[in-house]
N, C-alpha and C positions, 0 to 999 in steps of 0.2 A: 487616401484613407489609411490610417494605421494599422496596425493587424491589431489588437487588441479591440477597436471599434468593427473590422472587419470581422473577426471570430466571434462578436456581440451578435450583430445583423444575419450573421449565418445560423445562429442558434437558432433565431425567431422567439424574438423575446414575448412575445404574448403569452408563448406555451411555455419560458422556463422563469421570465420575473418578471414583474411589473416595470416600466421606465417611467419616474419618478420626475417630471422636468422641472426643474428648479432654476433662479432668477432672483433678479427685482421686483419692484412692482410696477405696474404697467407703467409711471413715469418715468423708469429705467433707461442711463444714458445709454446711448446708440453700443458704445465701446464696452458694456458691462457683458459679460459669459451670462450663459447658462450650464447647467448642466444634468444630467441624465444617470437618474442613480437608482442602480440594478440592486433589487433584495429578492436574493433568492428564495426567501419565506415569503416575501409578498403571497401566496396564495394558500401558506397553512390555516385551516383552522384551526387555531391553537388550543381550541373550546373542545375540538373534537377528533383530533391527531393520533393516531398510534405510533406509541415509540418504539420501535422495531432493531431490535440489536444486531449487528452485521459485519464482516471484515471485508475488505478488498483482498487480502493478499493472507491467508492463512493455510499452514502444510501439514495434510491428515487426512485418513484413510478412513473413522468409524464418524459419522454426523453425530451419534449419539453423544460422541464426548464431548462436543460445541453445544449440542443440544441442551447438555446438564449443566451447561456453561451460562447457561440464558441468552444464547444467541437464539434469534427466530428464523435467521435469515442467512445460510450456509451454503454460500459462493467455493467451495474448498479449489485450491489455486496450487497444485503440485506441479512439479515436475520432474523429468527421470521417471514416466516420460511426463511433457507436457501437453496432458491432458484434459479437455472436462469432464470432470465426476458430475454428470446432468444426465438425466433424469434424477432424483433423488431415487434411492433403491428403496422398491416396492414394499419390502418388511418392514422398512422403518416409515415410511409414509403412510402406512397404513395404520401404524401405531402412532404418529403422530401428525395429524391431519392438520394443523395450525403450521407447522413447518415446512419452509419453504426454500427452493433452490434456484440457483444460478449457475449457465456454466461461466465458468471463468478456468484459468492456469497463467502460471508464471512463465514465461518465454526471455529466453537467455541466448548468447552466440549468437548476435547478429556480426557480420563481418568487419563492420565500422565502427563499434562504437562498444564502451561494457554495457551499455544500461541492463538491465534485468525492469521487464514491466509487466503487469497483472493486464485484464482484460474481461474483467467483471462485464458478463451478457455477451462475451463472444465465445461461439463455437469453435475460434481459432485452435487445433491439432497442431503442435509443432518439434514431436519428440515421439520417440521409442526411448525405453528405460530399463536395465535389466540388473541388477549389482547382485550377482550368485554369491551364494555363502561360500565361506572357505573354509577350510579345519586345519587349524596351527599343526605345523609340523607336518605337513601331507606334500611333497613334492614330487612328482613336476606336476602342476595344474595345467589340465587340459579341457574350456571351456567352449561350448557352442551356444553361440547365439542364432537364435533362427526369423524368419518372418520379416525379414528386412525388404525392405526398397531396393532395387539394382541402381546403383545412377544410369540417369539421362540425361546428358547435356541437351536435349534436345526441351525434354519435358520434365518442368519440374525439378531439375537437377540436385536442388537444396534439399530433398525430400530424399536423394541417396547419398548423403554426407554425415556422417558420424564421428563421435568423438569417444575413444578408448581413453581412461580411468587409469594408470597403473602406479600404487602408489609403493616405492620397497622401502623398506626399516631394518635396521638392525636388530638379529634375534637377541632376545634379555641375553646378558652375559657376555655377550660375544666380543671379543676384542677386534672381529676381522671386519671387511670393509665388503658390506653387504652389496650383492652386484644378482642380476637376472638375464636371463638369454629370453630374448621374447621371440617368437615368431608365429604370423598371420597368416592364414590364408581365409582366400575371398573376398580381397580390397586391398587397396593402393594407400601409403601414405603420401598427404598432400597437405600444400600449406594451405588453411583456412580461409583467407582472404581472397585469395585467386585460384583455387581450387587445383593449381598447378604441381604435378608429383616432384616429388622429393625425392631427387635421383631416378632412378627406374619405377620408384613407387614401394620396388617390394622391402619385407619385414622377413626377416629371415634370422634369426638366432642374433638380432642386437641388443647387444649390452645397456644395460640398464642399471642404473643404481641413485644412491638416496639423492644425488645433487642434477641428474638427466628429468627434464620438465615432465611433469604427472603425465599429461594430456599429450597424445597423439591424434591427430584428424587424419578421417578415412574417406575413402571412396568406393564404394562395394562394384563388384562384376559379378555377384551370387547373392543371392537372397538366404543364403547362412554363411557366417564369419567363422571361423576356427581361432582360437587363440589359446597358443603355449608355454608355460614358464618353466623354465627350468633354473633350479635354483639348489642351493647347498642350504636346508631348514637349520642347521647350525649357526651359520653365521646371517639370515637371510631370513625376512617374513616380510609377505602380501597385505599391506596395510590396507589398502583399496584396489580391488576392482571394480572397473564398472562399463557398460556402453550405454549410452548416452546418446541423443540429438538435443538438437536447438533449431533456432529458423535458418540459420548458415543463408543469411544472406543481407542486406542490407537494411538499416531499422527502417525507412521509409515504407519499403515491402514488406515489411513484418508488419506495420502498423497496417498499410491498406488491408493485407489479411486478414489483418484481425478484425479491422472495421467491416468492409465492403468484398470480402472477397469471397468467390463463389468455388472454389474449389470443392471437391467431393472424393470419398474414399471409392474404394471397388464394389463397395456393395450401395454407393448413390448416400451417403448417409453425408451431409454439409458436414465439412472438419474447415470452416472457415466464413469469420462475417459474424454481426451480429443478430442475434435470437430478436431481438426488437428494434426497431432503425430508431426509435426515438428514447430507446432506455441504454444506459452503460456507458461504456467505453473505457479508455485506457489509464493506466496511473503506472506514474514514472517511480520505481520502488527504490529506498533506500539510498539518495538520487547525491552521485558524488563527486557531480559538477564537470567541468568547472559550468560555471553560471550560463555562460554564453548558449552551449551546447542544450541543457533544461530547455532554455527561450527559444533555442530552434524547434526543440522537438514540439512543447507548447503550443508552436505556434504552425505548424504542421497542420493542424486539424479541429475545430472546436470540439471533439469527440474524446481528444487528446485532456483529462478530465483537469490534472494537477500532480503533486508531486506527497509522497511521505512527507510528514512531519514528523510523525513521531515508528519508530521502529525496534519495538523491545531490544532486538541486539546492541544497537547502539544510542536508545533515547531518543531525544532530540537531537543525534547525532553528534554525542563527545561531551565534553565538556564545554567546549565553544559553541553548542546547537546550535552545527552545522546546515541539518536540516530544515530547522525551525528559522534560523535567518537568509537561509535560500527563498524559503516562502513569502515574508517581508520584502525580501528584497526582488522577487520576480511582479509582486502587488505592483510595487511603486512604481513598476514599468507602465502600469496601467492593463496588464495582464489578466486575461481570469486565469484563476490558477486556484483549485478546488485543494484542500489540506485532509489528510488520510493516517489513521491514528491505529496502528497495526500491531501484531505478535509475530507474526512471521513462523518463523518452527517451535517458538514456545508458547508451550501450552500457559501454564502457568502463571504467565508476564501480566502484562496489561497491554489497554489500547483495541478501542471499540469506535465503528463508525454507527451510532446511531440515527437511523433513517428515518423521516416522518411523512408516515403514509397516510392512506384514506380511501377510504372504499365502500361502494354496499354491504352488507352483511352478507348478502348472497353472492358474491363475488366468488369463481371459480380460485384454483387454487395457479391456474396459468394467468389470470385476472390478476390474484395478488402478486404474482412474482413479476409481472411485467412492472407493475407498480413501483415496485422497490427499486428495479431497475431502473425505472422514470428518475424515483427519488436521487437516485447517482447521479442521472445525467443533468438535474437541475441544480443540486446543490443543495437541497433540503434532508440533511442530515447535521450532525454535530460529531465533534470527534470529542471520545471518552476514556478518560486515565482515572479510573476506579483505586478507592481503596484495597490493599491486596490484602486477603483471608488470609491468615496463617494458623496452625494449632499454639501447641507452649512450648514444642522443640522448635518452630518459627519454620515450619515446612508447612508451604502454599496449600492450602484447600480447595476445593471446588465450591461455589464455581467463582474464585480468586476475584478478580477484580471489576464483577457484576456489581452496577449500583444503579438505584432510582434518581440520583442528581440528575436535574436536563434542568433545560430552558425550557419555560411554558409562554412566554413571547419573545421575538425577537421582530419589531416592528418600526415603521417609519414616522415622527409625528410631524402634522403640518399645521404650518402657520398660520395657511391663508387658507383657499382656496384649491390650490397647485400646489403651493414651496413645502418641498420639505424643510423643516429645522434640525432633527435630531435625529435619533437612534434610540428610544429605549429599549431593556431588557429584564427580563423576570428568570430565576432559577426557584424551584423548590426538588421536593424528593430526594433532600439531605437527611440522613441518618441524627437527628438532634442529638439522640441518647451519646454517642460520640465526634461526632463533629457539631458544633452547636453555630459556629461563626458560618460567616458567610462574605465572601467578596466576590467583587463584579470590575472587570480592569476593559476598558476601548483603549484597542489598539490602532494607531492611522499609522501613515506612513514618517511622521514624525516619532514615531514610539508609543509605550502606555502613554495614554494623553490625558485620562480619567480616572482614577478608581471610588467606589461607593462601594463603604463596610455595611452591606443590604444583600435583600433578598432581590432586590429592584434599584435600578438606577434610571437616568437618561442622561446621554448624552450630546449636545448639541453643535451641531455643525461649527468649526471654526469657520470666518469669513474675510476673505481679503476687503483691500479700499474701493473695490466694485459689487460688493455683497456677495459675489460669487461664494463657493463652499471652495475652502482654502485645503481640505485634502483629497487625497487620491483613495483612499478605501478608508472602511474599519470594519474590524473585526471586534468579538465578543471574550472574551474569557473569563472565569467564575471557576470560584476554589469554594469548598466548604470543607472544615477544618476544625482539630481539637484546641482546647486554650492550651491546652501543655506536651512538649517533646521532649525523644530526649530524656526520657525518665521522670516529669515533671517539670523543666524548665518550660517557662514562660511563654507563647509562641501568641503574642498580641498581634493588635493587626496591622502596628508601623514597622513590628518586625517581617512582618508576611509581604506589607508593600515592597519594604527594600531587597525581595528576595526576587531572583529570574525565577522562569518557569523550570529550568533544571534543577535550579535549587528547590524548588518546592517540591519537586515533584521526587526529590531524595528526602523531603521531612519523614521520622523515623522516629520511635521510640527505641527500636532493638533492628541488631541484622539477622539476617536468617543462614544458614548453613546450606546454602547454593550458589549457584554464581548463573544472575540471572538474564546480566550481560556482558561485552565486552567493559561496562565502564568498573567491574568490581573483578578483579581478575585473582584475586583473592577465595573468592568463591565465598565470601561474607556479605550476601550485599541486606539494604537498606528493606526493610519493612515497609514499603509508605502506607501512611497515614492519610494522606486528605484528597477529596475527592477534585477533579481539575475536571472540567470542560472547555468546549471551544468550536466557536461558530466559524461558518464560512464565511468570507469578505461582504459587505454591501460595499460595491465600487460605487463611485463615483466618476463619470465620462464628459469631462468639460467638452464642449461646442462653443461657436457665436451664434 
């Protein structure tokens, strides 16, 4: 059994899509396929859906500000430390009873590997965080961090591993060659991988300067750290401090964590595992390959959800979306691999997962959040890159890149009896008064395979010389958009066709006077204009 079919079976598809069995017709030669095609909407009522706005992976401390954003659904994913902000705090749920929470946090420093991944419905705890302020020109800084973990190599050991922050700069003006004496006490340094000390361990007035690695890893013998700098403020300033954790151990372990693990803090309170065994799970953030690595972790766990697609700091990941043909190209594995359309630390940006819930009216408000959580774990959401609000000096307004665009079906149509043939799909909750057009583009593992200049299209199954369904997924995407950019120029719809989703998604009348990610480093970047959606995969699972 493949793992792609194996992570299908393990899901239990009754509870997250329908399986779609598709063929011949019953005079079908002996040698013809079948095959099995998973739609994660299979069980929306589209007639009676709530569309619920939400992120995987966004960094902030007030809900109110996501709240004014037109999110419903405020999973917040910090870390420094990595934490969940869950329960939602009492003053604001009380003032807003319709709003709902998730834990989740971003977890980083696993031993083997960079990933950084969210954990949307786990209690996973995997950080202390402390970054003290500092006051230019005040030397020597003398910092205590307190509340720490002792290591255990016995128990728990990752739980007393830390990482010190020191970043030194040259003061304005200074011609000389900016240098620090640091010194620790109440921990060892140790290399990260193998928790093995680095010389004797100890930190005792080493030198330091702008081109000696930021990062130090610790190993504490005291549940408070001391840390010393001594420094000449002339030639010399503290760009960053900070202490830090991560899961300091291997991603495997981080992931069972976060999914299934039962650990618990001193006071019995779960800091590990998920809040609902049938809602959540993991997403691979801002995911930088190479390829193979993704497909392991993937394939790790069907809990293991999918990977960014889109990531305000870098888009679709560059100019070459990076991210966006990671995901194509993990589909064609025959993979599920769920797509996640995020802001990360900017507020401002774009990039919405819109979740499609359903519930009693009387449904508690733990009722509704386990729901939304379902919605993650099955794939019934949409990811959304909103037009961004700006004033007339072109600085982003609240709540930026909120829009009513969605899909009101994404369904399977059949032939016969059994056979699926197609795929249609519907958008409305375009803004006419400025986006007036409309397209609709299926994506397989061939490429766009489709587009319809509509509110509505269908598209139907390619088929090999056995009738079988001749692709491996498709997906949904839909733009709605002005006739003119650009100041007026033209923006038809065979010029929208021949444009990628990068390019579209930089359609602009004017830039604005910020620098919104690494792709405008200029700090000019593009206004967009048109509204972009995008469904998750209906696979296709050939058999005999």
């Amino acid at each position: 059994m493949n793992a792609s079919v194996q992570r299908t079976s393990v899901l239990g598809l009754t509870a997250v899509a329908i399986l779609f069995c598709a063929g011949r017709a019953s005079g079908a030669a002996p040698e013809s396929k079948t095959a099995s095609v998973v739609n994660p909407y299979a069980t929306v009522d589209w007639d009676k859906v709530e569309f619920l706005h939400s992120f995987s992976h966004q960094h902030g401390h007030d809900p109110q500000v996501f709240w004014d954003m037109g999110f419903g659904h405020l999973p917040m994913s910090n870390y420094y430390p990595s934490r969940p902000a869950y329960p939602l705090p009492d003053a604001f749920a009380r003032k807003h009873p319709d709003a709902l929470g998730a834990p989740n946090a971003e977890h980083h420093s696993t031993t083997d590997s960079g990933v950084h991944f969210c954990a949307p419905g786990s209690l996973y705890t995997s950080g202390y965080g402390r970054t003290p302020r500092i006051k230019p020109g005040v030397a020597p800084i003398e910092e205590v961090f307190s509340g720490l973990n002792v290591f255990d190599a016995e128990n728990a050991p990752w739980r007393g591993v830390y990482r010190l922050d020191v970043r030194v700069a040259t003061s304005p003006g200074s011609q000389r060659e900016p240098a620090v004496s640091l010194t620790i006490e109440g921990a060892k340094e140790i290399r990260h991988k193998t928790f093995e000390l680095v010389g004797d361990g100890t930190v005792r007035q080493q030198r330091r300067t702008e081109k000696s690695p930021e990062s130090i890893y610790l190993k504490t013998h005291s549940d408070t750290l001391r840390v010393r700098l001594e420094f000449d403020p002339a030639s010399t300033q503290i760009a960053r401090l900070r202490l830090m954790q991560g899961t300091n151990r291997p991603w495997r372990d981080a992931f069972r964590a976060a999914l299934d693990g039962t650990l618990k803090d001193a006071a019995g309170t779960p800091i590990e595992g998920l809040l609902f065994p049938d809602g959540g799970g993991i997403t691979l953030n801002h995911p930088g390959g190479p390829l193979e690595r993704l497909q392991e972790m993937l394939d790790f766990d069907p809990r293991v959800l999918g990977i960014e697609v889109w990531n305000q700091h870098d888009g679709f990941g560059g100019t070459g979306m990076r991210f966006y043909r990671f995901w194509d190209e993990v589909l064609r594995t025959g993979r599920p691999c769920f797509g996640f359309f995020v802001k990360d630390h900017v507020y401002f940006g774009r990039g919405r997962n819109v979740l499609l819930v359903s519930g009693p009216a009387a449904a508690t408000r733990a009722q509704r959040e386990h729901e939304a959580l379902r919605a993650y774990r099955e794939g019934r959401f949409f990811g959304l890159l909103g037009a961004l609000r700006a004033d007339e000096s072109g600085k982003p307004l609240a709540p930026y890149d909120k829009s009513d665009f969605r899909f009101t079906r994404i369904a399977l149509r059949a032939a016969g009896a059994a056979e699926p043939a197609g795929v249609e799909a519907r958008v409305s909750g375009a803004d006419r008064s400025r986006r007036p057009h409309t397209q609709i583009r299926f994506v397989t593992d061939a490429g766009v395979t489709h587009v319809a200049n509509s509110d509505r299209a269908y598209f139907e199954f390619p088929r090999d010389g056995n009738g079988a369904i001749a692709c491996r997924y498709v997906r949904v995407e839909a733009f709605a958009y002005p006739g003119t950019h650009l100041g007026g120029k033209p923006l038809t719809s065979e010029a929208l066709t021949a444009m990628d989703v990068h390019e579209i998604s930089r359609i602009h009348d004017r830039a604005g006077p910020f620098a919104m990610s690494s792709l405008d480093p200029s700090g000019e970047a593009p206004i967009p204009i048109v509204d972009m959606i995008f469904s998750q995969p209906i696979r296709i699972l050939p058999t005999r």
